[in-house]
C-alpha positions, 0 to 999 in steps of 0.5 A: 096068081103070079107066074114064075117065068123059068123051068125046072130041069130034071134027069129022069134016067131013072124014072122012080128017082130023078134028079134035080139038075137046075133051071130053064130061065131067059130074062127076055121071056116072061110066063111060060105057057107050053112045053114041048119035047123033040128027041135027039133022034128027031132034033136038027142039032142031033141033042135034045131039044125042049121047046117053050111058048111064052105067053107075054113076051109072044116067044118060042124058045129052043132049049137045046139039052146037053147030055 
């Protein structure tokens, strides 16, 4: 089964009606494999953070969110 190598984002501000806002993609990185959530008020960067674990490529990736 092939892998699609980006990450759909999604503003779930109201839970029963998110909202599609775009994607998480990085040509360097190939098979996303876990994710992770720092919140604003634990991220060094003060913004929400998404972390991904690429299996191929052997990278972590830090998407920081601007809200």
């Amino acid at each position: 089964m092939p892998v699609l190598d980006l990450g759909r984002v999604r503003n779930w501000t109201s839970v029963p009606a998110p909202r599609f806002v775009g994607w998480m993609h990085s040509d360097d990185d190939f098979a996303p494999e876990g994710v992770d959530f720092i919140p604003a008020e634990k991220s060094p960067s003060g913004r929400p953070i998404v972390v991904v674990s690429y299996e191929d490529s052997g990278t972590v990736v830090l998407w920081d969110i601007d809200l």
